[in-house]
Structure formats: C-alpha cells, structure tokens
C-alpha positions in Angstrom: 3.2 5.3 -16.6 2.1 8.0 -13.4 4.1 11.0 -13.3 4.5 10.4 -9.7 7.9 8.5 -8.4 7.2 5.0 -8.2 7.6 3.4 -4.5 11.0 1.4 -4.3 9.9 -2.2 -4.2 9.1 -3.9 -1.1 12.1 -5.8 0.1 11.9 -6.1 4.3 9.6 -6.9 6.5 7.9 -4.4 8.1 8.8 -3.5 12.1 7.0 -1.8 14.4 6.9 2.0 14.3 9.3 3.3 16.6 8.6 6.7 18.7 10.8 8.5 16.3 8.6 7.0 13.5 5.3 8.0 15.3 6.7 11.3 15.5 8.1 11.4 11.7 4.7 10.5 10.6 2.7 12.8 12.8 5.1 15.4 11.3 4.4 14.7 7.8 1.0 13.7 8.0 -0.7 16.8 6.6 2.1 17.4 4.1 5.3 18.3 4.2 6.3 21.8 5.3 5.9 24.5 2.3 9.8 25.4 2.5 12.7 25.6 0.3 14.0 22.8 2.3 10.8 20.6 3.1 13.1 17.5 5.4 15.5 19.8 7.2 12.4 21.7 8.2 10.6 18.4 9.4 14.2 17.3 11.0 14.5 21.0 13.3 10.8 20.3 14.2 12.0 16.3 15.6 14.9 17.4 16.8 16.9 15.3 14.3 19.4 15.9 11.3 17.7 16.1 7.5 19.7 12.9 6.4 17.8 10.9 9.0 14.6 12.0 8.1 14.9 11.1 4.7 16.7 7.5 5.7 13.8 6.7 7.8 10.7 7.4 5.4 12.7 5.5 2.6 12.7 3.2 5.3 9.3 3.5 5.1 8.4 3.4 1.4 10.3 0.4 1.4 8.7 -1.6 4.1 5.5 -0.5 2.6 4.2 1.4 5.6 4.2 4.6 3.3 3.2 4.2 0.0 4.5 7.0 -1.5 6.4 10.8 -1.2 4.5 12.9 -3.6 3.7 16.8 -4.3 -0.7 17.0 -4.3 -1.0 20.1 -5.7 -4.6 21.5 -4.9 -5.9 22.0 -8.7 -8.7 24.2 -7.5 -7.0 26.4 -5.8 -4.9 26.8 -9.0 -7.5 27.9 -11.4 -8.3 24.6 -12.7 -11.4 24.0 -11.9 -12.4 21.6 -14.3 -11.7 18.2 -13.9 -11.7 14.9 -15.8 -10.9 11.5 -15.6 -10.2 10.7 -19.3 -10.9 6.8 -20.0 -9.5 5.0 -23.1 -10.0 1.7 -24.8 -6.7 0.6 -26.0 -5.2 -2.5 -27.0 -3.6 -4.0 -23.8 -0.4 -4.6 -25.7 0.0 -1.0 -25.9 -1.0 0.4 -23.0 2.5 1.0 -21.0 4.1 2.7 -24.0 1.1 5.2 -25.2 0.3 5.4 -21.2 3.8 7.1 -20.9 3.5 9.2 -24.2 0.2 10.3 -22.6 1.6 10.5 -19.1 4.1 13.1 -20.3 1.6 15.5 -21.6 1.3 18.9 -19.6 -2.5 18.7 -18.6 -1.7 15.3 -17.3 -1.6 14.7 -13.8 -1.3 11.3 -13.3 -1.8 8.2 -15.9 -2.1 4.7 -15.1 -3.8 0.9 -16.6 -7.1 -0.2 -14.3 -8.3 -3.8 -15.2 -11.8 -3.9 -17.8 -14.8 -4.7 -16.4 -16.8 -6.3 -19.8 -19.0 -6.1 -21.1 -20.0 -2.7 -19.5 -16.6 -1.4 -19.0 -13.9 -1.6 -21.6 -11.4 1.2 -20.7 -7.9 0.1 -19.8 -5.9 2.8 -19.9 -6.8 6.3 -17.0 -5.8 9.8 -17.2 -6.8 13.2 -15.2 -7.0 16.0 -17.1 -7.3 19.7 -15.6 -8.3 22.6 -17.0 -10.0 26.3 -16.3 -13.5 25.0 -18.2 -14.7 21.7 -19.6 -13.8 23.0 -22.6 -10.1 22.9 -21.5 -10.9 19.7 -20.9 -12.0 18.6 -23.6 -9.7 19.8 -26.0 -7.0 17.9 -24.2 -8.7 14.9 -24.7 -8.8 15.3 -28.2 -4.8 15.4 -28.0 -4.5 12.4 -26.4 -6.8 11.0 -28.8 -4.5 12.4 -31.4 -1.6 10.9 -30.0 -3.4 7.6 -29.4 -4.3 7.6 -32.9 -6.2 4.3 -34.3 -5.0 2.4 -31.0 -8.2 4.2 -29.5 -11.4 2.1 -29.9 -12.8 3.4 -27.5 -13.0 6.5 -25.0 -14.8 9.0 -22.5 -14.5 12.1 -20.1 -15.7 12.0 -16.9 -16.2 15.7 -14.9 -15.6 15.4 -11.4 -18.6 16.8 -9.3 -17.6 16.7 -6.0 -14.2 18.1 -4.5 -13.2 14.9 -2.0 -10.8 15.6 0.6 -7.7 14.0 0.1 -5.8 12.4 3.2 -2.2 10.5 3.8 -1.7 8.2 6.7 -3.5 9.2 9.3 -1.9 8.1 13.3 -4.9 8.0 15.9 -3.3 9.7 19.0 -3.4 8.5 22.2 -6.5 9.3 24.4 -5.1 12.2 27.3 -6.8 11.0 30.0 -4.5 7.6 30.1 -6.5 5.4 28.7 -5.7 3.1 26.3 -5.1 3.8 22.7 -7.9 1.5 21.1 
C-alpha cells in the first residue's frame, strides 16, 4: 500500500556487523550520495566495487538490520509546505485495495493501514498529503474522498506543526581516547 519498496522478507539470522558493514553504514548513514550513480559513489569512498555495496545492504534489508533503501525527499524545501496526515474510516475489508488506489495518487507520499483505537479512534487507513497551502491540502483530500466514495465513514486532516528531524541508523563511534565503545 506505501509507495516506498517493501523490505525483502526476513529470511537469515542476523550476524554481527563486520568492519566493512560498519563502514557501509557509516557511509550511508546521512543518505546516500546525491549522484547520478548513488552505490558506485559509496563503493569509491570504501574502497570497494558498486556490486558489493549493493550485495551487502540487501544483505542487510534481509537480515533486518536495515529496514529499508528509500528516497526522503525534504518537502519543505520543495515548496510544500503544507502538510497533512489524512486519516480515513474505511471498512477493513477494503483497506489494501482503496489504500493502493489512494497510494498511487500524486500528492501522496506514503499510504499505509494503522490498527483502531475505539471508541476514540476509528481510522484505519493513513495517508500524507503535501501541498504549497492547507488549501492544497485540502482539496486533495477531497479526491481521496472522491475515490473512496461511500467506503468512507469516516475521515480527517491533520496539519503537521512541527518540522521533526528525520534520522536512519545511526552507529555510535568509538570514543578516540581508547576507551571502550559503551
């Protein structure tokens, strides 16, 4: 239902991080590199070939130790300033076939179901809508209401007020002096 690529399932074990993986991670921590060619960048940097860099994070993603390889596009720096977190009541039933409809729509930026909380919280089905003003906003919940149709019983818009920095795995590094990494 997200727009974003779904991790691979989880299938090994996790192993310890090797030096290389340390490395890989520290690499990619902040993002990766703004280049036409964002893994053979990250491989020069490591001192490794691009095909091995994108072995080892599916690696990764697989294991579980990264959750996912995804583009975070900064939405305020873009323009869009406004910001909502559209919240709809839909039948459960039909919540992974109008989430993809809505999913797909070009305001969208990612769609997904969250569990109800009743009695006070009957939304079931999530999605962030962008726009220059509210009224942007707005309007683009009123076409996913249109393409919800009578499934909707329910909805509401809710404006984000507070930019939060957002943050991938994070490695502490090792203390200079010798000590101990804890």
């Amino acid at each position: 239902m997200t727009r974003q690529a779904s991790p691979p399932q989880q299938t090994a074990t996790p192993q310890p991080l090797t030096e290389f993986d340390r490395n890989l991670i520290a690499a990619t921590q902040a993002g990766l590199p703004l280049t036409p060619q964002p893994f053979a960048s990250v491989a020069a940097l490591l001192g490794a070939d691009e095909p091995q860099v994108r072995q080892r994070l599916g690696d990764l993603l697989v294991t579980g130790v990264v959750r996912r390889i995804a583009a975070v596009p900064n939405h305020y720096r873009l323009g869009y300033v406004a910001n909502g977190m559209s919240v709809w009541d839909i039948p459960d039933e039909l919540v992974d076939t109008l989430g993809e409809q809505v999913g797909q729509l070009s305001g969208v930026s990612h769609c997904y179901r969250r569990p109800r909380d009743l009695p006070l919280w009957p939304y079931n089905l999530f999605a962030m809508l962008h726009g220059h003003t509210r009224t942007d906003v707005l309007t683009q919940a009123e076409h996913v209401a249109a393409l919800l149709g009578s499934a909707c019983r329910a909805r509401d818009v809710l404006f984000s007020s507070t930019i939060l920095k957002k943050t991938g795995l994070r490695l502490r590094q090792p203390i200079e002096s010798g000590g101990s990494d804890s």
